[in-house]
N, C-alpha and C positions, 0 to 999 in steps of 0.2 A: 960210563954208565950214568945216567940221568937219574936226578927223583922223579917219581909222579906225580906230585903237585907240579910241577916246573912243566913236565911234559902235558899235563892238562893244561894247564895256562897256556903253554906253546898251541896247543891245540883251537882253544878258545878262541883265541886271539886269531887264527888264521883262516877260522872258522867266522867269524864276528862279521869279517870283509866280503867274504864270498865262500859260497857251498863248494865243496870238495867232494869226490866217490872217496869211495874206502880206502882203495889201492892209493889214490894221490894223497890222504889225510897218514897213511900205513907210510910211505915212503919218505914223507916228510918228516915223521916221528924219527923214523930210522936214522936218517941222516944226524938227526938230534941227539943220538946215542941208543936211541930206546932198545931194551930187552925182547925179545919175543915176547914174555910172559906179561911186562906191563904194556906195548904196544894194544895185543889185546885187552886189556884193562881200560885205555884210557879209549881205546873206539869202541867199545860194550857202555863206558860211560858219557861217551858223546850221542848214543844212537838212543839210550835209555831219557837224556834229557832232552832226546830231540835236536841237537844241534846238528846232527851228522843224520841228514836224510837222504837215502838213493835217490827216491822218486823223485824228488825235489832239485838233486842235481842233475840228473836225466831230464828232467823237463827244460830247466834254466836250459842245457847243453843244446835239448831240440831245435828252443825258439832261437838260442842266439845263433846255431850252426845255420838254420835257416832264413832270418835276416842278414842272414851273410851272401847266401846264393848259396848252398852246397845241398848236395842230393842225399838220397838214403844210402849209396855205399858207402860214402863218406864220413856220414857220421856212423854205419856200422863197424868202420874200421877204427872211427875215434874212441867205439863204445866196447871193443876188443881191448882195445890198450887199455883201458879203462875196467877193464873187467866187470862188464859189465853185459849181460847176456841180450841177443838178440829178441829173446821174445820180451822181456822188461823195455826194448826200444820199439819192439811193435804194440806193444800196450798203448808207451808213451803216445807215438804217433798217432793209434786211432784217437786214444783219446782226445789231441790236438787237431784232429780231420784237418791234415795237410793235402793241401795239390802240388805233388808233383810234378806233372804237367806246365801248371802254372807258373812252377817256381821254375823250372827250367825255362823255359820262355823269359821270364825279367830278366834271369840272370845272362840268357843269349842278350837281349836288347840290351842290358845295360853295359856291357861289354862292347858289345857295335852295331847297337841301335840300328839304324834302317839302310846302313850299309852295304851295298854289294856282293855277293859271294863271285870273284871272278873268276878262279879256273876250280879246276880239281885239288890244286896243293892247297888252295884256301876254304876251301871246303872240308877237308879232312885235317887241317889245324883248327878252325872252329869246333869239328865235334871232340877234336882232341881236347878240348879247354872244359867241355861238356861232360866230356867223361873223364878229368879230371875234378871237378865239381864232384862226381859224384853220381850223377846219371846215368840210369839206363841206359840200353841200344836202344829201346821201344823210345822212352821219353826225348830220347836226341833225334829222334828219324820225324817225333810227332812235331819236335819245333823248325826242323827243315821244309814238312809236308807246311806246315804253317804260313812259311817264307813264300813257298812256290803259288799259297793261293792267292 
């Protein structure tokens, strides 16, 4: 069992580096001893001074998922683990006015740029890479249509 000052500091301090959701600021606590009862304590008092903000981590997560190259399932599946609901990730994104489209396209080029597609098995390993990312069927068919024009 942990004190609450101790676990606030723990808190602060991992907080101070980079923004955390609830669940990963909740799990780190735990690991640290914490109580159910003060667990809740010290993230009603991280979200009270503002150190522990969702939107805030939801956005950081957005831009840096997408400076990476990864699609919207992707980061849907990040923001499940994360507990963190779909429609707070559809806010996030209009907010953001992401292309899709677009990003799936860098992310084909930047991976094999104005190279070849030569049979069928490499054509259906590239959209496998696509749809790993994170991508739609629509958005992988639009940056193939792309290729052929």
């Amino acid at each position: 069992m942990a004190e609450l000052a101790e676990l606030k500091k723990n808190a602060l301090n991992w907080l101070s580096r980079r923004d955390y959701s609830e669940a990963q600021l909740s799990q780190k606590l735990r690991q640290k001893g914490a109580l159910p009862e003060q667990l809740a304590e010290v993230v009603s008092w991280c979200k009270a001074q503002q150190y522990l903000d969702e939107s805030r981590f939801l956005s950081m997560l957005v831009r840096s998922r997408t400076r990476q190259g990864y699609g919207y399932n992707y980061l849907l599946q990040e923001c499940r683990a994360q507990k963190i609901s779909a429609e707070q990730l559809n806010n996030c994104i209009n907010a953001l006015a992401i292309d899709w489209w677009a990003l799936a396209s860098a992310a084909y080029q930047k991976k094999y740029g104005d190279s070849q597609v030569i049979d069928y098995k490499e054509k259906n390993k590239r959209m496998a890479f696509l749809q790993r990312r994170g991508f739609s069927s629509e958005q992988i068919k639009a940056v193939f249509t792309e290729l052929t024009i």
